[in-house]
N, C-alpha and C positions, 0 to 999 in steps of 0.2 A: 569581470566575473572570475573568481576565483575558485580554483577545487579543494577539498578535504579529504580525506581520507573513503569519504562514503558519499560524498553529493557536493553538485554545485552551489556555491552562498554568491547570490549578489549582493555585493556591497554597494553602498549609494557614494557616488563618487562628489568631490564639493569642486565645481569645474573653476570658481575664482569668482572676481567682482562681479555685481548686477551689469557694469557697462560692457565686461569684456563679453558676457554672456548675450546681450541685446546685440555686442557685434558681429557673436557667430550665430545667432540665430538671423539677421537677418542679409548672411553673407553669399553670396550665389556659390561661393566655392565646396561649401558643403553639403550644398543640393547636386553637386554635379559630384562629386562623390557619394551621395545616397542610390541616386541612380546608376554610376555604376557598380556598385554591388549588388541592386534588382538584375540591371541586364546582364550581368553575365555571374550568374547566381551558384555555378557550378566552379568560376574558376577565376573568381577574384582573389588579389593579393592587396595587402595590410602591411605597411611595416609596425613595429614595435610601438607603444604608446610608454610613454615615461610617466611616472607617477611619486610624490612624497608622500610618505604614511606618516598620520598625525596620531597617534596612540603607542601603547605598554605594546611594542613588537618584541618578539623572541625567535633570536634565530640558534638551531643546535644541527649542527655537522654531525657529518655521519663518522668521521675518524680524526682524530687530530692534526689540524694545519689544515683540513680540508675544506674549499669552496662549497661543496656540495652538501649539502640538507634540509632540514627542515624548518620552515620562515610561519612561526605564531601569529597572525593577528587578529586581535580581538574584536568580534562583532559593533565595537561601538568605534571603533577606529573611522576614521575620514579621509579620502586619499585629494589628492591635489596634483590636475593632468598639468604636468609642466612642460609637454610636447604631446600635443594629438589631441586638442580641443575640436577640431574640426573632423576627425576623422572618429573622433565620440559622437560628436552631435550627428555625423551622417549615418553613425550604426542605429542611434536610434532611433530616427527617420526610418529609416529602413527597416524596422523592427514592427513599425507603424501598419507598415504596404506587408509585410512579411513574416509572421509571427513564426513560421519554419526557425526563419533567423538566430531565434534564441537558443537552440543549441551549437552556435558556432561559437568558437573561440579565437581569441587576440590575443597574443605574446606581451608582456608589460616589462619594465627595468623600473623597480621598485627602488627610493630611495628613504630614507629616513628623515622625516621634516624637520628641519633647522631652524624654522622663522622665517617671512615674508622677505627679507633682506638676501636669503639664497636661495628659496624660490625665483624670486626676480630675475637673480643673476641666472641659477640652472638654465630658466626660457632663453635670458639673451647668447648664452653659452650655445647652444641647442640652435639657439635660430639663424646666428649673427652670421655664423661661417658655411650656411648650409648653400650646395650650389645647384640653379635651378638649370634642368636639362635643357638642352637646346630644342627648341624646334625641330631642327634637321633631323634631330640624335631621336629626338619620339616617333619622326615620318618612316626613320630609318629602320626603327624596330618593333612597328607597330604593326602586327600580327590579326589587329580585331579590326580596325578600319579599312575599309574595302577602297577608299581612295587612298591611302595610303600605300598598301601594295601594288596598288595599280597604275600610281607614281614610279613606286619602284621596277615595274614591268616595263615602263615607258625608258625610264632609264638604262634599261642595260638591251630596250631594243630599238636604242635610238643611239647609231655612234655618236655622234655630235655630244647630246648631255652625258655620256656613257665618259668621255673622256675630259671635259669640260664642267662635270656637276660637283658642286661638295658634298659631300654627306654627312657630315658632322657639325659643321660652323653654319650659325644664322647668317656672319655680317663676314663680309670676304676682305683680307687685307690688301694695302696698296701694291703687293708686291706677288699676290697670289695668280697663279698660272689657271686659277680656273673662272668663269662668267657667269656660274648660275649655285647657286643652293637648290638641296632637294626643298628645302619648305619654300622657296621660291616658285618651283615648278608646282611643287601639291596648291598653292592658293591660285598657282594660274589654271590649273585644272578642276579645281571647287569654283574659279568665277564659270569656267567653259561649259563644266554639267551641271551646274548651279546645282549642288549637289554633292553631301560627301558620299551618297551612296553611286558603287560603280559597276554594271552590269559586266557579262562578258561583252555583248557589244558595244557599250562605252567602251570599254577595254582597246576593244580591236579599232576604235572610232578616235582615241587617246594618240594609242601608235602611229597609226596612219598620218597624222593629223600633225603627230611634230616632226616624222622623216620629214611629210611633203615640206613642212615649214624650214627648217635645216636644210631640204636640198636647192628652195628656192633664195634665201638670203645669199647672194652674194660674200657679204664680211665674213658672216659663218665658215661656207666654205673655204675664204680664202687665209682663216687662221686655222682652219686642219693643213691645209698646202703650206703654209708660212710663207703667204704671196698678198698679205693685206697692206705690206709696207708700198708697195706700186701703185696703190690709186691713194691718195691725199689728194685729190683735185681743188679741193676748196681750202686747203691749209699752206699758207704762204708766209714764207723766212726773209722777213728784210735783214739784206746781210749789207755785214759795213766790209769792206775789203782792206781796213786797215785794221779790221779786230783781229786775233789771233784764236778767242776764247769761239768763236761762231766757226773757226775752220778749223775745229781738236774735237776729238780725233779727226785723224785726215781720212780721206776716203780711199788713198790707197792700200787700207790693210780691212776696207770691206766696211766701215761707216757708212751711214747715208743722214740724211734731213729726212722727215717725212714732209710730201708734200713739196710744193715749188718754193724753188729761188729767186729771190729778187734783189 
């Protein structure tokens, strides 16, 4: 939707092929974006849609050398969404359930149509390098999800995950000093209230629920003390007594084996 000088003109936008068009219509990603712009109808965010204008455009600045004025285009013009197919097709769903709808507004980055040959490239430019947020990074900042926050309540009132949780990274690397992800915790607490909905007494029922589990594990405890290297009961070092590589480092400057020797 575009403004003038005196009123909004909807233009009819050409979204691309019959196929790409059967793939966002029948793609769940853009029903779970229709929806949430109904539920939370006061205080959804949109990033920018990108668009190619196919017609006689005229653009005239307001001063010379200036970015800034005024962009012509003529009623019979055609635009072509080169990013935000999906988040078109969920506004007009949403448009369907909500005809309020139609006086809100989207931000566009207009470009000038070149031929299907940069078209193509614009989307793979647009798409190729775009990076999807983590898990963790959405549990972490997710303000409308009621397990979400209630995850993160658990976390900062449970020492154990409080010192030991990631809150950024899905996947923990080999050398990372912590055991758990927050979107690790949030799916073990959506199987435990089978539920992403989370009462205060879920809440209170959450915390309780991972102290007692933290104070009863043993291993837990004894990697807050850094006292887990003393029990390997079942982990056994056949050592050759004429290797040198199985006795480096020596144990006099504080090494050890985990577990017994044999």
């Amino acid at each position: 939707m575009l403004q003038d000088r005196k009123n909004y003109i909807t233009l009819y936008v050409e979204s691309g092929s019959k196929a790409e068009t059967y793939a966002i219509n029948n793609s769940y990603n853009y029903r779970i974006l229709s929806n949430y712009i109904i539920e939370n109808r006061r205080s959804y965010v949109f990033s920018s849609l990108s668009a190619s204008i196919k017609g006689d455009i005229k653009f005239e600045s307001v001063s010379k050398d200036s970015d800034i004025g005024l962009l012509t285009v003529p009623m019979s013009a055609t635009f072509l969404i080169n990013d935000g197919q999906h988040r078109k097709a969920a506004i007009l769903r949403a448009l369907k359930e909500d005809d309020t709808l139609a006086n809100e507004t989207i931000s566009v980055v207009f470009f000038k149509d070149e031929g299907i040959e940069r078209a193509q490239q614009m989307f793979t430019d647009l798409n190729k390098h775009a990076v999807k947020t983590s898990k963790s990074l959405s549990t972490l900042y997710d303000n409308r999800n009621e397990l979400a926050k209630a995850t993160r309540e658990v976390i900062n009132k449970c020492e154990f995950f409080k010192k030991f949780t990631d809150l950024e990274k899905d996947n923990l690397g080999k050398n990372s000093s912590r055991f758990f992800t927050i979107a690790n915790l949030y799916n073990a607490n959506r199987r435990i209230l089978k539920s992403e909905n989370c009462s205060d007494q879920d809440l209170e029922f959450l915390i309780t629920y991972w102290n007692v589990i933290s104070s009863k594990i043993t291993e837990w405890n004894e990697v807050q003390t850094k006292d887990l290297t003393k029990k390997y009961s079942s982990i056994f070092n056949i050592m050759n007594g004429n290797d040198l590589i199985a006795n480096v480092p020596p144990s006099e400057v504080g090494f050890k084996h985990y577990g017994k020797d044999i």
